[in-house]
C-alpha positions as CSV (number, residue, x, y, z in Angstrom):
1,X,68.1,117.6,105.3
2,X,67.8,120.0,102.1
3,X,70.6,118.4,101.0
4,X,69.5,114.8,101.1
5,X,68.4,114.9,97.5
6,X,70.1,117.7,95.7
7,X,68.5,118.2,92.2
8,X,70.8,117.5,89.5
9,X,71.2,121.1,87.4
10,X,73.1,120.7,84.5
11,X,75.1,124.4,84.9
12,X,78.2,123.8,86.9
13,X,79.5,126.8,88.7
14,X,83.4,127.4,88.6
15,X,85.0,127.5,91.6
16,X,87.4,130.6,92.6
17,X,89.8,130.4,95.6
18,X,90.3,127.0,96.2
19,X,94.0,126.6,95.9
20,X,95.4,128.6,98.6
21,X,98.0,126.5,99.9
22,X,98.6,126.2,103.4
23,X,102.2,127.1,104.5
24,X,103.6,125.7,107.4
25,X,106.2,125.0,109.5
26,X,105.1,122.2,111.6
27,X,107.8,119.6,111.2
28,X,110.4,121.6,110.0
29,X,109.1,122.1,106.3
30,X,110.0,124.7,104.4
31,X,108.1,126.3,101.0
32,X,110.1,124.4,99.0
33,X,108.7,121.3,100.6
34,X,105.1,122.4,101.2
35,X,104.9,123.3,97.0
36,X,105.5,120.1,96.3
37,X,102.2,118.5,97.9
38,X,99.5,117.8,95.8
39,X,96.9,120.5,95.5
40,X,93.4,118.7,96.2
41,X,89.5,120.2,97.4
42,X,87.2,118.5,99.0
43,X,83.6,120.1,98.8
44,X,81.4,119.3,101.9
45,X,77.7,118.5,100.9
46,X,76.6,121.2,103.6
47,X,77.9,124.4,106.1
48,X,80.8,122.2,108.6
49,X,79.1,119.8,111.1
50,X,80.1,116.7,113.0
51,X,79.5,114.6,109.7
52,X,82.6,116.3,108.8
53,X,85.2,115.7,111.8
54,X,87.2,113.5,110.3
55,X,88.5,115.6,107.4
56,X,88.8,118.9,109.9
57,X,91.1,116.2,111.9
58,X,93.4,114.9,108.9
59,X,94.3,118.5,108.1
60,X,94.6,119.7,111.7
61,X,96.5,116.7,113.1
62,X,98.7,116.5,109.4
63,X,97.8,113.4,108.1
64,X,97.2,114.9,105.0
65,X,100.6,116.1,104.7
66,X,102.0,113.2,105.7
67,X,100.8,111.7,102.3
68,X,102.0,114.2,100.0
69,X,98.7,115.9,100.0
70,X,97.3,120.2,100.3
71,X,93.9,119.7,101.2
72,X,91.5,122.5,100.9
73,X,88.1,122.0,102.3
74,X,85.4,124.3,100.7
75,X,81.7,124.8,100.9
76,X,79.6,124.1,98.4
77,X,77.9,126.7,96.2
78,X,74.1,126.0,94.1
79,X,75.8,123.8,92.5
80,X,76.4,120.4,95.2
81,X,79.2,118.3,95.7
82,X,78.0,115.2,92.9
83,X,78.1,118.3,90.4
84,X,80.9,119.6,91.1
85,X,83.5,116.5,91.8
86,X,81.3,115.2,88.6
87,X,83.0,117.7,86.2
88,X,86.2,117.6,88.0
89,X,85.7,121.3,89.9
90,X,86.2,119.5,92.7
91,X,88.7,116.4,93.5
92,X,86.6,114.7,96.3
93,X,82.7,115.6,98.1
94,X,81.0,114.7,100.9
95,X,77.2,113.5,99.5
96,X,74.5,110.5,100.4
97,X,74.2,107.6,99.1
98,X,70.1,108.4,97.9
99,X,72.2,111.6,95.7
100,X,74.7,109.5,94.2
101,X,72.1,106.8,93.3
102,X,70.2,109.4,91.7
103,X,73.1,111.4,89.4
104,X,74.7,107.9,88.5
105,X,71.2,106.4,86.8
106,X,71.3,110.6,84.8
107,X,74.7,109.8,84.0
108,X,77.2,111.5,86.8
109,X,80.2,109.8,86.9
110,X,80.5,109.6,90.6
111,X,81.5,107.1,92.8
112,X,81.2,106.5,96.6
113,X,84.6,105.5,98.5
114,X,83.8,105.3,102.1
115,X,80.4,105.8,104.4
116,X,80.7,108.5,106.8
117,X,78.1,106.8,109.1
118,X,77.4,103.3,108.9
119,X,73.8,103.8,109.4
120,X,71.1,106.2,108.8
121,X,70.4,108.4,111.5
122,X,68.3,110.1,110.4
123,X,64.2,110.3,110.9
124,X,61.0,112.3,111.6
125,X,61.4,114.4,114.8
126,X,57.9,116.2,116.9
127,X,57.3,117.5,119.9
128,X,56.5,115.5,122.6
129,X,53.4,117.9,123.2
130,X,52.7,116.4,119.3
131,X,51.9,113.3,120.9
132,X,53.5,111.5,117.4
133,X,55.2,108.2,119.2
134,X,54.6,106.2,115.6
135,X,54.0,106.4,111.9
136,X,50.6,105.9,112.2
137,X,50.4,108.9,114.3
138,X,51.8,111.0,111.4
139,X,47.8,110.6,110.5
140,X,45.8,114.0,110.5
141,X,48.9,116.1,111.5
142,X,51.3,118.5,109.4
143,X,55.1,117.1,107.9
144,X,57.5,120.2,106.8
145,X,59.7,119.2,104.3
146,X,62.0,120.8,100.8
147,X,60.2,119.2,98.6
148,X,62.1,115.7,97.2
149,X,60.6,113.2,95.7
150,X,61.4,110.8,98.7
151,X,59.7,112.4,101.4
152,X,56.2,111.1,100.6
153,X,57.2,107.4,99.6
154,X,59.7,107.4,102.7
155,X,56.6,108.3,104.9
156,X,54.3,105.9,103.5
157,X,56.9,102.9,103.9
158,X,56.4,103.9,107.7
159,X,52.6,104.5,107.8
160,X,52.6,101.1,105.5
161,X,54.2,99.3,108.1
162,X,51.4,100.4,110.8
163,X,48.1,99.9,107.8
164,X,48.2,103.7,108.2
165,X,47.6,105.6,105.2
166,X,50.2,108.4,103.9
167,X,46.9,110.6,102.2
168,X,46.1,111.3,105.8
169,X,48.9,113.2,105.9
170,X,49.3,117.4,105.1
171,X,52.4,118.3,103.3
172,X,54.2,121.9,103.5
173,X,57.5,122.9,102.2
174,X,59.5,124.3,105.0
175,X,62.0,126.5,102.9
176,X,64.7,128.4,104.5
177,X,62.9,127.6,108.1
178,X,64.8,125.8,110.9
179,X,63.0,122.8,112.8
180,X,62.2,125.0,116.1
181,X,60.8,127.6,114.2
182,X,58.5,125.1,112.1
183,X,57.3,122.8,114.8
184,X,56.3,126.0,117.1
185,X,54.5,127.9,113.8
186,X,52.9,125.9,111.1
187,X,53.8,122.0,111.5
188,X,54.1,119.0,113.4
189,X,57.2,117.0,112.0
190,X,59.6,117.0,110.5
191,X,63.2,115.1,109.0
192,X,66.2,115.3,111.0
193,X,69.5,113.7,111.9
194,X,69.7,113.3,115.1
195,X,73.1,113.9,115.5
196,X,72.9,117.7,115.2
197,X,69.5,118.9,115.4
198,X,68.1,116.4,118.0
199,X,71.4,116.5,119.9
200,X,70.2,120.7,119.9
201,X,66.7,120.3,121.2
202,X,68.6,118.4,123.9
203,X,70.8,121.6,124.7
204,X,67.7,123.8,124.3
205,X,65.8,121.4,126.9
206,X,63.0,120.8,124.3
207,X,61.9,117.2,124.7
208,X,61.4,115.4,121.0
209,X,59.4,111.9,119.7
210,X,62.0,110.3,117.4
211,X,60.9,108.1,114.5
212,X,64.3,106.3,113.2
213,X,64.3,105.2,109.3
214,X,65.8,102.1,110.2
215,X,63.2,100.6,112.9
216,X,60.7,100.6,110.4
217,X,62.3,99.1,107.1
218,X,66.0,97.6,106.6
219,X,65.7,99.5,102.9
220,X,65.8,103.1,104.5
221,X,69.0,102.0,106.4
222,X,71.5,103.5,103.7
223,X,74.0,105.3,103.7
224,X,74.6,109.2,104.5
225,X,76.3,110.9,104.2
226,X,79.3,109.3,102.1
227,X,82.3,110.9,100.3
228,X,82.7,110.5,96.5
229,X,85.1,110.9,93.3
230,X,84.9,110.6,90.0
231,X,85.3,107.7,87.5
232,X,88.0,109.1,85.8
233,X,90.0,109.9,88.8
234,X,89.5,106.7,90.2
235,X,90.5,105.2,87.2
236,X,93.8,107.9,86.3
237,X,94.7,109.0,89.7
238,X,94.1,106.0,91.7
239,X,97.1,106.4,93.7
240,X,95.8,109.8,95.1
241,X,92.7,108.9,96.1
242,X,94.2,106.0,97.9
243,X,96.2,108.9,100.0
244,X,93.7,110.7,100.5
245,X,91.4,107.6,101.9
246,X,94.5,107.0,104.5
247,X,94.3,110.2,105.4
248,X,90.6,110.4,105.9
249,X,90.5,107.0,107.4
250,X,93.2,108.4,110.3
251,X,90.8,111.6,111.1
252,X,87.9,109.8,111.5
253,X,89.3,106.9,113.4
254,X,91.0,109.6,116.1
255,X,87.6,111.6,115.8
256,X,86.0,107.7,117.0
257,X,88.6,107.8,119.5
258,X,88.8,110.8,120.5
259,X,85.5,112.7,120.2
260,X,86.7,115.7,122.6
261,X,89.7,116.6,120.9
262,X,88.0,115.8,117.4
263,X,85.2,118.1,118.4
264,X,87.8,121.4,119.5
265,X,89.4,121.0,116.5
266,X,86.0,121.2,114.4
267,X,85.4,124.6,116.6
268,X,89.1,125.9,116.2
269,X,88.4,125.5,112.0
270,X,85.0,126.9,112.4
271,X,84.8,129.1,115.2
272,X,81.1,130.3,114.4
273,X,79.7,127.0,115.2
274,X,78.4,126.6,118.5
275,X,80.6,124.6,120.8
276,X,78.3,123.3,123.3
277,X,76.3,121.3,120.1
278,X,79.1,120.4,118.7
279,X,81.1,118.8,121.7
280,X,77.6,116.9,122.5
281,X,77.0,116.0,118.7
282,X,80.3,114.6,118.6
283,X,80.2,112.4,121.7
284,X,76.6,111.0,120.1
285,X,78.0,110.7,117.1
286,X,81.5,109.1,117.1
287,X,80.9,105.5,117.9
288,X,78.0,105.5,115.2
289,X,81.0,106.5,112.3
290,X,82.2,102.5,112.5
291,X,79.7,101.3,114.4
292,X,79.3,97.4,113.6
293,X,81.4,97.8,110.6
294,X,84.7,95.4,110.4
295,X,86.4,99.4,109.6
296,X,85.2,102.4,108.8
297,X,84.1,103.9,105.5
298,X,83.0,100.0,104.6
299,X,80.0,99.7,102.6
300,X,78.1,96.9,101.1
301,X,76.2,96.0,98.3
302,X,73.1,94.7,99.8
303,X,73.0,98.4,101.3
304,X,73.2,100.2,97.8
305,X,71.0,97.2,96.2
306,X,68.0,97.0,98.8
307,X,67.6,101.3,99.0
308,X,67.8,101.7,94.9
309,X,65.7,98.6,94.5
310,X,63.3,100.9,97.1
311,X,63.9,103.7,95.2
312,X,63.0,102.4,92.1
313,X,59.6,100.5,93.1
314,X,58.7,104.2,94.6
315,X,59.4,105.7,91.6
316,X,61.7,107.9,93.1
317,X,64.3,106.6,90.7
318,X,63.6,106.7,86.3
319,X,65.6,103.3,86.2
320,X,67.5,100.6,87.7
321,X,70.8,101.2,89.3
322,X,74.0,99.2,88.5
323,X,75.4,99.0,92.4
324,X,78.4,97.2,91.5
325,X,79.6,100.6,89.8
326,X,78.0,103.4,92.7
327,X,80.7,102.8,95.3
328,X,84.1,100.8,95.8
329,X,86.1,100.0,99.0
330,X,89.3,99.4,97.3
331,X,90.9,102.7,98.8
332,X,89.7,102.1,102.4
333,X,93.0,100.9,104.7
334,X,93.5,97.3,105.0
């Protein structure tokens, strides 16, 4: 959740490494052919996770290749993904939709091109012991956060909803402390997605209260995490991004399909994540990529409008957001 709004520093670190081509064989290619692909990095917004299957899945299965394309996925350093596809260090990120709002009204030329999840599934977890089973519950106990300016107001619009006051509520900043940790030490609740820590307190047999975003105010239901570009790329290379979106568009529809496989190719990329969570985060997570959506990646406008429009009466944002601008399905797959 640290992530979720990334402050905006204006040093950009340079990246080193990310060019390493991947030789192969597969198909009967040779180095001659391989050079030839376009070099291209996509920085994730975070260490690898099920938000990221899709991408692990168009390099693994090829379909990056197939469009002309040498993908390099790379972690991002202090400075995020906004930053660093922003000054061009990067040719695509993975970031959130509440991020992207936020660099494109301070001037980052970034642009959303498809919604990793269709809706936010993300909310405050407790203990069941906690006895927190709504917002007005989050009265008289302890939230751990980071520190953005959207926990409070995002709180609030719950509490509001129940004529439950957020004042009632004690504030901490978490740090570097996980969730289990937290909740057993010094809090009550806390922000989570589901989809990897909630899927963990499953595997670890510790029974949670889940408060979703979305059951409490259609605003909060934007989306994240999202992959971006920037303006000028968009604008001067449209024709790769557009390769890259098939490409994308193909992992994450076999990941939809195909959540078992999808998941042991995640764990063969990044064999320090722990496969139990990520086989059961990826069988909670796959149908919710598309979800309701006509195809994946789609986004619409009343999404971007009604969050920055919440943004802005929380004062979470300095100044009104032109939505028409912050994202664009024009590379998506017919």
């Amino acid at each position: 959740m640290k992530k979720l709004t990334v402050l905006l520093f204006s040093a950009l670190l340079l990246l080193a490494g990310c060019s390493g081509g991947q030789e192969s064989a597969e198909n009967g290619k040779d180095k001659q052919t391989e050079s030839k692909n376009e070099k291209v990095t996509v920085v994730l917004d975070w260490t690898p996770n099920t938000n990221h299957t899709g991408l692990y899945v168009a390099k693994e299965k090829g379909y990056f290749k197939e469009e002309g394309l040498d993908v390099d996925i790379i972690l991002p350093g202090e400075a995020g993904a906004e930053q660093l596809v922003a000054s061009g260090k990067a040719d695509f990120g993975v970031s959130h939709q509440e991020t992207v709002t936020e660099a494109r009204v301070q001037g980052l030329p970034v642009v959303s091109i498809a919604a990793i999840i269709q809706h936010n599934t993300s909310g405050f977890a407790s203990p069941v012991e906690k006895n927190i089973k709504s917002p007005k519950d989050f009265a008289g106990k302890t939230y751990g956060g980071w520190g953005g300016p959207a926990e409070k107001p995002v709180i609030s619009t719950l509490m509001n909803a129940e004529k439950a006051n957020v004042d009632d509520v004690s504030f901490v900043n978490m740090g570097e402390t996980d969730f289990f940790t937290a909740v057993k030490r010094d809090i009550d609740f806390a922000w989570i997605f589901y989809a990897w820590t909630g899927i963990e307190a499953e595997l670890r047999g510790e029974k949670l209260n889940m408060i979703y975003l979305t059951d409490y105010s259609k605003n909060l239901d934007y989306y994240t995490p999202i992959i971006v570009a920037n303006e000028g790329k968009i604008k001067d290379n449209a024709d790769q991004v557009k390769k890259f979106m098939n490409a994308v568009s193909k992992g994450y529809n076999f990941a939809i399909e195909n959540p078992a496989e999808a998941a042991d190719i995640l764990i063969k990329e990044n064999p320090d994540l722990d496969a139990e969570l990520v086989k059961k985060s990826q069988e909670w997570l796959s149908p919710r990529y598309k979800d309701d959506a006509p195809r994946w990646g789609e986004q619409k406008q009343e999404v971007w409008e009604n969050y920055a429009k919440w943004m802005l009466e929380n004062k979470v944002l300095e100044k009104e957001l032109d939505t028409k601008s912050a994202f664009t399905n024009e590379f998506l797959p017919k």
